[in-house]
C-alpha positions as CSV (number, residue, x, y, z in Angstrom):
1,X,-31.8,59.8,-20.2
2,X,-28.7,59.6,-17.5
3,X,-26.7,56.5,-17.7
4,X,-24.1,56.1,-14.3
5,X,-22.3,53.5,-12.8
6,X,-23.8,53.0,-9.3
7,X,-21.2,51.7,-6.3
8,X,-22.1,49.8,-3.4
9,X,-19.8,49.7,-0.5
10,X,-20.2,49.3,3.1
11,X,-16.6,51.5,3.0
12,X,-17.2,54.2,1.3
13,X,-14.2,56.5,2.7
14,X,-12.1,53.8,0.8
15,X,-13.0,55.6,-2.3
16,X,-13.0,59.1,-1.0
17,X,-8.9,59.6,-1.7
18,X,-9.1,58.9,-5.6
19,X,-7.7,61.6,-7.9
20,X,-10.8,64.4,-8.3
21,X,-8.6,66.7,-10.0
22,X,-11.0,65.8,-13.1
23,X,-14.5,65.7,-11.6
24,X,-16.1,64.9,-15.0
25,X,-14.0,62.1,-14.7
26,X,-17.1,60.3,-11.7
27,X,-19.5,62.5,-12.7
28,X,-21.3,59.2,-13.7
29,X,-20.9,57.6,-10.4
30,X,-23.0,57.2,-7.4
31,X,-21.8,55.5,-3.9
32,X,-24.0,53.8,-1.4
33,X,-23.5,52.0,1.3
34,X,-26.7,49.6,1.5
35,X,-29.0,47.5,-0.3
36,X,-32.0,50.1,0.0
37,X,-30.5,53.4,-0.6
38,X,-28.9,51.8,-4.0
39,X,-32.4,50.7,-5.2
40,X,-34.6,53.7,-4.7
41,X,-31.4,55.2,-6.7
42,X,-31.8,52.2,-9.3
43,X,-35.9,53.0,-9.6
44,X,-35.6,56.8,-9.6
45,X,-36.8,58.6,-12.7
46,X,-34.5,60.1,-15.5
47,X,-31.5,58.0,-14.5
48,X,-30.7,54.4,-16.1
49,X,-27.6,52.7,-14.5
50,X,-26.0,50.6,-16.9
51,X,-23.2,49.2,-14.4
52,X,-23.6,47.8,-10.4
53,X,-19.7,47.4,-8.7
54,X,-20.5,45.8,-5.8
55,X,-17.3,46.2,-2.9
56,X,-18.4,42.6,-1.7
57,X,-16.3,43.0,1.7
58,X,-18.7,43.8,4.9
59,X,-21.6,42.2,3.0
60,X,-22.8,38.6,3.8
61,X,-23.8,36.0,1.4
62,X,-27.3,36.4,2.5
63,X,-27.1,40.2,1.7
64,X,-25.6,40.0,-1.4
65,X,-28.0,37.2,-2.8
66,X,-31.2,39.3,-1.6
67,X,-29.7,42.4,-3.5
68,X,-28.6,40.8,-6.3
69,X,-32.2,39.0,-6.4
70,X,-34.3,42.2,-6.0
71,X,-32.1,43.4,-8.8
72,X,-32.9,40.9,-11.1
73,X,-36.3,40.5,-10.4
74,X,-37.4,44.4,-10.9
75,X,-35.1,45.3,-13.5
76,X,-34.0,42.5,-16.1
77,X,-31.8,39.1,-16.2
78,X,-29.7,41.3,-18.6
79,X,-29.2,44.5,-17.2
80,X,-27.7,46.3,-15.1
81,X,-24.5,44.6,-15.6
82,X,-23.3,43.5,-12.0
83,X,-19.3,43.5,-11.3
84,X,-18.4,42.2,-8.1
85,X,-15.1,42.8,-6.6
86,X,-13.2,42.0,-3.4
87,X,-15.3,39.0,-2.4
88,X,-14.5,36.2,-0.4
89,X,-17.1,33.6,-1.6
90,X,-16.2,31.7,-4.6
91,X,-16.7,33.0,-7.7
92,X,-19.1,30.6,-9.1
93,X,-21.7,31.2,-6.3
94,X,-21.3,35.0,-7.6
95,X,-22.3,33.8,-11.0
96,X,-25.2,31.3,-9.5
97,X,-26.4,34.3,-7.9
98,X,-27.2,36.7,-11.0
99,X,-23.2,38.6,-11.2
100,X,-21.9,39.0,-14.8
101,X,-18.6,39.5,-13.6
102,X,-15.7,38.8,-10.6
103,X,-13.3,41.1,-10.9
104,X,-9.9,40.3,-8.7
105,X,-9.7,43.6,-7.3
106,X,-10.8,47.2,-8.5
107,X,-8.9,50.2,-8.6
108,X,-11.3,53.5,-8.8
109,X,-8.3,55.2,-10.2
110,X,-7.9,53.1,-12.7
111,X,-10.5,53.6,-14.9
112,X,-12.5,56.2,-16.7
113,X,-15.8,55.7,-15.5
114,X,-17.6,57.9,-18.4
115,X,-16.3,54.5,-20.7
116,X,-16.7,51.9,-18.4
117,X,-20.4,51.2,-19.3
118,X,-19.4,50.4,-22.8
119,X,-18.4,47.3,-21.8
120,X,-22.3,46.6,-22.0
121,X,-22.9,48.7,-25.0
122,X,-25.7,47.7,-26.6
123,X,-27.7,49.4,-29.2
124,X,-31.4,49.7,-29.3
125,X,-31.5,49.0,-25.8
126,X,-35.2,50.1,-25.4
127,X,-36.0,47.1,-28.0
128,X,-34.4,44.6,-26.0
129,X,-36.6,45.7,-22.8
130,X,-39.5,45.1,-24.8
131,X,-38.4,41.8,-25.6
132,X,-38.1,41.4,-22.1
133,X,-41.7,42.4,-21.3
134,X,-43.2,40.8,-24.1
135,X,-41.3,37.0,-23.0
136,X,-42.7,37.7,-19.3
137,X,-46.0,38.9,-20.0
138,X,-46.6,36.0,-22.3
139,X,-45.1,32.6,-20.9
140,X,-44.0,32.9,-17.3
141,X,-42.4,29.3,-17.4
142,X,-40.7,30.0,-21.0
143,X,-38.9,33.1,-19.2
144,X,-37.9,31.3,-16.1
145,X,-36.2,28.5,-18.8
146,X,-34.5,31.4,-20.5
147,X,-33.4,33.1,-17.0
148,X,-31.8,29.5,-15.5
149,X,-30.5,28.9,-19.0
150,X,-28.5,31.9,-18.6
151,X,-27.3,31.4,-15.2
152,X,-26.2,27.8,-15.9
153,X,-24.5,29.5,-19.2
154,X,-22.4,32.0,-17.1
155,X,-20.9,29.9,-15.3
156,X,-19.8,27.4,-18.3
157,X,-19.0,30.5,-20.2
158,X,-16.5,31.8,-17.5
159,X,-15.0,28.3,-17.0
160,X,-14.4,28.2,-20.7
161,X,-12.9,31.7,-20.2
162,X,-10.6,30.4,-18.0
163,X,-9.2,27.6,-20.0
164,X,-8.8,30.2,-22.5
165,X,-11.3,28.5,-24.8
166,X,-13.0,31.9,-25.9
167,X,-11.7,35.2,-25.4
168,X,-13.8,38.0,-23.1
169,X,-15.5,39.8,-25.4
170,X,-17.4,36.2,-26.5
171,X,-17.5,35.3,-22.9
172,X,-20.2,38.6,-22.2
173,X,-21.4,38.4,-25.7
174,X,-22.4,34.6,-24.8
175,X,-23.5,35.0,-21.0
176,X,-26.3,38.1,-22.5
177,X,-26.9,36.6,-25.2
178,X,-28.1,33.2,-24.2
179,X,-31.1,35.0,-22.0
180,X,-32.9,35.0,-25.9
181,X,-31.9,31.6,-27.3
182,X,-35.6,30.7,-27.1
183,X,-37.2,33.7,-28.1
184,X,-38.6,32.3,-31.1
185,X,-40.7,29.9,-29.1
186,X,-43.6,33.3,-28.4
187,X,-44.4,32.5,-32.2
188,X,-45.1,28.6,-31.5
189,X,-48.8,27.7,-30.9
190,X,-49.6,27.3,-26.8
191,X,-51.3,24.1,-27.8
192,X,-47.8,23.0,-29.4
193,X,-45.7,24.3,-27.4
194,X,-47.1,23.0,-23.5
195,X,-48.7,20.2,-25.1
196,X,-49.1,17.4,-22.0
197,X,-48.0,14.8,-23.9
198,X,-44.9,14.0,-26.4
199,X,-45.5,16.1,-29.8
200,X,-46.2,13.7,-33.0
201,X,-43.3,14.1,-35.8
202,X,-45.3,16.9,-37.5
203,X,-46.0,19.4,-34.3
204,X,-42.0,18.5,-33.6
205,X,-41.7,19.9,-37.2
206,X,-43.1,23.5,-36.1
207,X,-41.9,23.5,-32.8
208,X,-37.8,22.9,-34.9
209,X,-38.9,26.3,-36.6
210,X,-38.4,28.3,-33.1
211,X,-34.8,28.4,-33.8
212,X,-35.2,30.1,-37.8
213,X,-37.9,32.8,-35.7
214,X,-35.8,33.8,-32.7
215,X,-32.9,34.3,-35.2
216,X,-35.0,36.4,-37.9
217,X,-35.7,38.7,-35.4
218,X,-31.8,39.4,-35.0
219,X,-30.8,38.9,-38.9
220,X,-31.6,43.1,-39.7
221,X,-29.4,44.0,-36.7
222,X,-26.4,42.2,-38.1
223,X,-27.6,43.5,-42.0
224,X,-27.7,47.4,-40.5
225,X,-24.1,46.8,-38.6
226,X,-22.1,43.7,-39.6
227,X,-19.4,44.4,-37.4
228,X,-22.5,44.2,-34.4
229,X,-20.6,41.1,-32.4
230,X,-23.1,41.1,-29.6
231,X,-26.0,41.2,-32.8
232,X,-23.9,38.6,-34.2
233,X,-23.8,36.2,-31.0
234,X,-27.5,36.5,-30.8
235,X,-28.2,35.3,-34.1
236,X,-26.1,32.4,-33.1
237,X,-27.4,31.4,-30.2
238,X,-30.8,31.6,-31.7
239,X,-30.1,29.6,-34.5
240,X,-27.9,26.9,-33.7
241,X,-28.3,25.9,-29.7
242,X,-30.3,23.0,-31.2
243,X,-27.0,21.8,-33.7
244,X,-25.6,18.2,-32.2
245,X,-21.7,18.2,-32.5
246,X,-22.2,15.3,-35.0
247,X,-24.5,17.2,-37.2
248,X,-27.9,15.4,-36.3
249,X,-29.2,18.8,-34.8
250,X,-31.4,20.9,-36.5
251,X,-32.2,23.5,-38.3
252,X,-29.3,23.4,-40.4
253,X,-26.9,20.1,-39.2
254,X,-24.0,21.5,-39.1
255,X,-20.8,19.6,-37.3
256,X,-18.8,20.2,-34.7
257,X,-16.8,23.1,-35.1
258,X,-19.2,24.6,-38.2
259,X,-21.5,25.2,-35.3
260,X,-20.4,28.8,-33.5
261,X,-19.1,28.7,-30.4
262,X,-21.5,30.5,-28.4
263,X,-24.1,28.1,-29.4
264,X,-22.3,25.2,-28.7
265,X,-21.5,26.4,-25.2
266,X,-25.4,27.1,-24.8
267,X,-26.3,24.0,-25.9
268,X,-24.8,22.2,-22.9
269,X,-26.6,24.8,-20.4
270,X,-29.9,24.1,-21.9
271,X,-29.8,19.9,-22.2
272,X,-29.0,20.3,-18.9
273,X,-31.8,23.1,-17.7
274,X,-34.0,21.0,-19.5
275,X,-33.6,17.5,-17.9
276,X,-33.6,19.1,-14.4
277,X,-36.5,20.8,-15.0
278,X,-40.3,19.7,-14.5
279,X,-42.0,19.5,-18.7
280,X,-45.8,19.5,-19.4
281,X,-44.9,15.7,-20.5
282,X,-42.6,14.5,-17.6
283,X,-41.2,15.0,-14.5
284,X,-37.6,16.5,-13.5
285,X,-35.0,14.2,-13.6
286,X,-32.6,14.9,-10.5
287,X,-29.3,16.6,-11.9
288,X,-27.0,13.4,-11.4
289,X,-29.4,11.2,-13.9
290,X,-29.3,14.6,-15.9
291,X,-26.0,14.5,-16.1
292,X,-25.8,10.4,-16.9
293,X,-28.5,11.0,-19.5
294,X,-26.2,13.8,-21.2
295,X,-23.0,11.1,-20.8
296,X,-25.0,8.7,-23.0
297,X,-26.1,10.9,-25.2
298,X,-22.7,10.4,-27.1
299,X,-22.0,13.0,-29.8
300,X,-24.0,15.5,-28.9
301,X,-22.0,18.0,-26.9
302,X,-18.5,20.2,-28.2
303,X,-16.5,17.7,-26.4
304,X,-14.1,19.9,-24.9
305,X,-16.7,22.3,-23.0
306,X,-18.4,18.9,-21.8
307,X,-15.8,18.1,-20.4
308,X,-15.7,21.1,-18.5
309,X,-18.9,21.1,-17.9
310,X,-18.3,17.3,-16.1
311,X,-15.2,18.6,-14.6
312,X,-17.4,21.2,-12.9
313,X,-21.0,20.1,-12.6
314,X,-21.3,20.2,-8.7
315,X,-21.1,24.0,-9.0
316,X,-24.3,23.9,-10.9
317,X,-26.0,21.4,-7.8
């Protein structure tokens, strides 16, 4: 199969003075200039774009969001990767809307399109759509979690980023990752698992063993290539997103920094997806008592991405 790079832009003759001498150069690239010509592109056969640059200027919010939604909704919450560039809204409500990355400005030119993909290189990508399939086929309300788990985690990851708290390799590793912290939870009972009521100690037990699952399934990726970072991250976030700061998280209770750094920036995403969220057992709690319920839950949390996380919580309203 094909992979490209696909280019929206409502100004495409922007793009039409860059340096063709070397044609193989774009022969992976395909320009259009709206939302419907670049999705019977994206659903055409023999063609799989691994990469959507969106030239944000001439499009309105309200455009962007229902491309970047259709997107999302048809394909994956992991792939395409989306890069947006030249965009006057914030960068945050990029994020909130399903974009992996901002970029400042791009430069056609500058790049080498033929490698730009492999900055979302990822092995064995047919397995991962299956995970996909099997997570959405099975438990609708598990795979909305895991989707607003990872928006909230994007946008903590790239604030971390920014305070140069993880480098950008971790950042992506972390934001596609994080879609699969709860994959283990398809091999927890239905009666367990959307129980209407709170679990005894002993169904808690199982449900604890969601983490060990989720991250077995990832354990033979990191055995076949140990140098696998992305492989590595997902065995992480698997594992540990239930790990307290000050050890009295499970399955392992580890503290603070023993616990990897992806999973401690998940960790935050989903407490707080969680509380704002409607359960089988109780009702949403609106995100400022979220937020007060994560405050006084002291000891929990990496305390230098809560504090990010506090610093910037209104984005996440």
């Amino acid at each position: 199969m094909m992979t490209k790079v696909l280019l929206l832009t409502v100004h495409p003759d922007k793009y039409c003075h860059c340096d063709f001498s070397n044609p193989e150069r774009y022969q992976g690239l395909d320009i259009v200039v709206d939302k419907n010509s670049a999705m019977r592109l994206l659903f055409r056969n023999g063609v799989f774009y691994e990469s959507i640059l969106i030239d944000c200027e001439g499009f309105s919010y309200e455009e962007l969001r229902d491309f970047i939604q259709i997107v999302r909704d048809k394909t994956s919450p992991v792939y395409p990767k989306i890069v947006a560039f030249k965009a006057n809204l914030p960068e945050r409500d990029l994020i909130l809307l399903g974009v992996d990355e901002v970029l400042k400005d791009f430069d056609l030119n500058s790049i080498c399109l033929s490698k730009y993909p492999n900055l979302f290189k990822i092995s064995n990508m047919a397995f991962v759509e299956l995970l996909i399939d099997m997570i959405r086929v099975k438990d609708k309300s598990l795979f909305d979690h895991m989707k607003r788990v990872k928006k909230f985690t994007a946008l903590i990851a790239r604030l971390c980023y920014e305070e140069s708290l993880i480098d950008h390799e971790i950042y992506q590793n972390t934001v596609f990752a994080s879609f699969f912290h709860d994959l283990g939870k398809m091999f927890i009972p239905d009666n367990i698992l959307h129980k209407p009521s709170r679990l005894t100690q002993e169904e808690f037990e199982v449900i604890k063993q969601h983490t060990v699952l989720g991250a077995n399934l990832f354990e033979k990726m990191i055995r076949s290539d140990p140098k696998n970072n992305l492989g590595i991250t997902l065995f992480q976030v698997s594992k540990y997103h239930h790990e307290r700061y000050d050890g009295k998280g499970y399955p392992c209770g580890l503290v603070g920094e023993q616990i990897p750094l992806p999973a401690r920036i998940l960790a935050v995403a989903d407490v707080f997806e969680a509380l704002i969220s409607d359960r089988s057992y109780r009702a949403a709690l609106d995100p400022q008592q979220a937020v007060q319920t994560m405050i006084e839950d002291q000891g929990h949390f990496d305390p230098k991405i809560f504090e990010i996380f506090l610093k910037n919580v209104n984005s996440l309203l």
